[in-house]
Each structure stands twice: as C-alpha cells, then as structure tokens.
PAVEXMI-169617 format. One record per residue: x, y, z negated of N, C-alpha, C, O in turn; residue in one letter; residue number from 1. Coordinates in Angstrom, 1 decimal. Each point is the difference from the previous one (the first is absolute). Layout:
X/Y/Z/X/Y/Z/X/Y/Z/X/Y/Z/a/NUM .
...
This chain:
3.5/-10.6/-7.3/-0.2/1.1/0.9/-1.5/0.2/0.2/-0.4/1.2/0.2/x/1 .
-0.5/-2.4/-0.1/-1.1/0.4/0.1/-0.7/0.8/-0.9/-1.1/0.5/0.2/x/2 .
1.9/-0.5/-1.5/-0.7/1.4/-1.2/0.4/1.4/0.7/-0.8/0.9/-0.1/x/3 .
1.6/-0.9/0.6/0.6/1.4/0.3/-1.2/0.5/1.4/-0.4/1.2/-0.2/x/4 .
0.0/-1.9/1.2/-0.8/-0.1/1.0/-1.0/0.4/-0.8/-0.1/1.2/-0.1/x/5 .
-1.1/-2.3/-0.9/-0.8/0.1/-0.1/-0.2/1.4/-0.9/-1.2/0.4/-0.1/x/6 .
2.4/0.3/-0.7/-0.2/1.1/-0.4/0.4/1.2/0.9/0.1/1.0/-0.6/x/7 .
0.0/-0.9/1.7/0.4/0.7/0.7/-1.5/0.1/1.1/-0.4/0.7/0.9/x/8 .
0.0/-1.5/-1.2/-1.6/-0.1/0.6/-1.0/0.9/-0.5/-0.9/0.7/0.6/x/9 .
1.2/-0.7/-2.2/-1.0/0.1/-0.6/0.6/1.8/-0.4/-0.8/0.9/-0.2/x/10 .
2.2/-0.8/0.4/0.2/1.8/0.2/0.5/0.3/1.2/1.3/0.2/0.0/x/11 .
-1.8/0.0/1.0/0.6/0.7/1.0/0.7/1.1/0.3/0.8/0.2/0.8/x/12 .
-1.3/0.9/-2.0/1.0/0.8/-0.2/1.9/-0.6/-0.5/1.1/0.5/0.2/x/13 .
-1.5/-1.5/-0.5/1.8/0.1/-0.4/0.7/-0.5/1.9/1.2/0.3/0.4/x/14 .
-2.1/-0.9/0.2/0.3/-0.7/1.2/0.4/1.5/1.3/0.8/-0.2/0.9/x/15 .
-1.2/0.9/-1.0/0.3/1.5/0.7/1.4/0.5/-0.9/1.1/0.3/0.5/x/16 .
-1.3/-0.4/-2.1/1.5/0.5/-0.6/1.1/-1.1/0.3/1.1/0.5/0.1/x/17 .
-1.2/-1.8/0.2/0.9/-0.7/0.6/0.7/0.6/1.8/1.2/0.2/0.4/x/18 .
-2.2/-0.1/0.0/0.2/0.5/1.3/0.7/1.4/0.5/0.6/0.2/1.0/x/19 .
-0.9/0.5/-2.1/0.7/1.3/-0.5/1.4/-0.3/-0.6/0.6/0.9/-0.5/x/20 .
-0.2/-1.8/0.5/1.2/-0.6/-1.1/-0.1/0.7/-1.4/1.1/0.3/-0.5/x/21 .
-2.2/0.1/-0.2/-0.3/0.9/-1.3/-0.4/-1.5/-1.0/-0.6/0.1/-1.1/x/22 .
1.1/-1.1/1.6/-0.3/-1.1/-1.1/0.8/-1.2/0.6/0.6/0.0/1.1/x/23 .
-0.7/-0.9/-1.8/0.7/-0.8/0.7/-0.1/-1.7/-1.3/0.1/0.1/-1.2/x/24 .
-0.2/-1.3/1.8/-0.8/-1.1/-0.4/1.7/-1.1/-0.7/0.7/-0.6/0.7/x/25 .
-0.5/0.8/-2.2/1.1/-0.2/-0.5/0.5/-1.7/0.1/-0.2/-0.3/-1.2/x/26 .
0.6/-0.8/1.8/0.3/-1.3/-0.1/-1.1/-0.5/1.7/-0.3/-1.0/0.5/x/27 .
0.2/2.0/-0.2/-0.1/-0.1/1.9/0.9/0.5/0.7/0.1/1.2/0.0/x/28 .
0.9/-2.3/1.1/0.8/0.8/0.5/-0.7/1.1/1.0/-1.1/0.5/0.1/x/29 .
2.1/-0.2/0.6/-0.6/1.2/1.0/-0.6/-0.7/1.3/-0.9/0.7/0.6/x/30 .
1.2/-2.0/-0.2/-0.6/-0.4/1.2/-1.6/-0.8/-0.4/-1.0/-0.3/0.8/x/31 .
1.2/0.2/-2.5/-1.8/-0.5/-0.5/-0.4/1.4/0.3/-0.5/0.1/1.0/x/32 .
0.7/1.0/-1.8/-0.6/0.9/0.2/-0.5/0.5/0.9/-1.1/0.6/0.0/x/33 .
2.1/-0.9/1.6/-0.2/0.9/1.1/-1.6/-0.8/0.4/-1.1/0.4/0.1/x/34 .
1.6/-1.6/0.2/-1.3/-1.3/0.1/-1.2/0.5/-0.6/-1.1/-0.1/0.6/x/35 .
1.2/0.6/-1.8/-1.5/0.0/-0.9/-0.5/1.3/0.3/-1.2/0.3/-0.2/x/36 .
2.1/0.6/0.7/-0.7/1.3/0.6/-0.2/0.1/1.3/-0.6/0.9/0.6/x/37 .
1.3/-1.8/0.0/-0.5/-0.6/1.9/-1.5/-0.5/-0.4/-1.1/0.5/0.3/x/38 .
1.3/-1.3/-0.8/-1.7/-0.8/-0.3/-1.1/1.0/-0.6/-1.1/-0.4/0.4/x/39 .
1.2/1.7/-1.3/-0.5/0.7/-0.2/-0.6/0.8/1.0/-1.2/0.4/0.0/x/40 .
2.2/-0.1/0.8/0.1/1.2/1.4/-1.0/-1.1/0.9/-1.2/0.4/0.1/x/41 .
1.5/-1.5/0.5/-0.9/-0.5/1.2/-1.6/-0.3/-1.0/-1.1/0.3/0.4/x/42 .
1.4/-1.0/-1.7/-1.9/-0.5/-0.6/-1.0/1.9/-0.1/-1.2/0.0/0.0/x/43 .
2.1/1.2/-0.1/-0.8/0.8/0.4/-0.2/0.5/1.7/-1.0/0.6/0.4/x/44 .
2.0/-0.9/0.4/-0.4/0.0/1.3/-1.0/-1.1/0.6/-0.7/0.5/0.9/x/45 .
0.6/-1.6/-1.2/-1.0/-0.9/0.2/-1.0/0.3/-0.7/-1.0/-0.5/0.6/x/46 .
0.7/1.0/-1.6/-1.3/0.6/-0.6/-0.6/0.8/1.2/-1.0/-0.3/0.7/x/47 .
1.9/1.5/-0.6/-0.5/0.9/0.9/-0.3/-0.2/1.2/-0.7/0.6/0.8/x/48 .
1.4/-1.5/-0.6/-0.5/-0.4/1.7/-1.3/-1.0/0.0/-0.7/-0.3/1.0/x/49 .
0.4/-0.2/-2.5/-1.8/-0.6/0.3/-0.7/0.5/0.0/-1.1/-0.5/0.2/x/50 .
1.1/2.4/-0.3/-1.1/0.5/-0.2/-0.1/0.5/1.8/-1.2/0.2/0.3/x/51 .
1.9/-0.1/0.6/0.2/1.0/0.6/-1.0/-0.6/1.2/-0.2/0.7/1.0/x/52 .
C-alpha cells in the first residue's frame, strides 16, 4: 500500500480522479481507499491552515 500512497503523492491529479470516482485503486478495498483519500483531504487542509 505504501507504493500506491507514495505514487499517488507524486500524481495528484489521479488523487482528485479518485475523488471524482473517474478512477479507482485495483487490489484496495473500498474502506483502504476511503482512508487514503481521508488522509489526502485533511494533509492538504493542514497544509493550508500553516500558511494562514
């Protein structure tokens, strides 16, 4: 799982087509998935809340 993360770092565009359900992560169930795009969604809200 952590190849799937660490490429999903390195394309953020596929991380928005996840979110769109326009893609989808094959031998992850749906509750890894949900998890890896929870963690996605809050490490850019914590981004944004250091600058503010």
């Amino acid at each position: 799982m952590i190849n799937v993360i660490q490429h999903l770092e390195k394309n953020p565009d596929l991380v928005t087509l996840l979110k769109e359900q326009k893609a989808s992560l094959i031998g992850i169930s749906s509750m890894e998935q949900k998890a890896i795009l929870d963690a996605f969604s809050s490490e850019v809200e914590l981004e944004s809340a250091a600058w503010l």
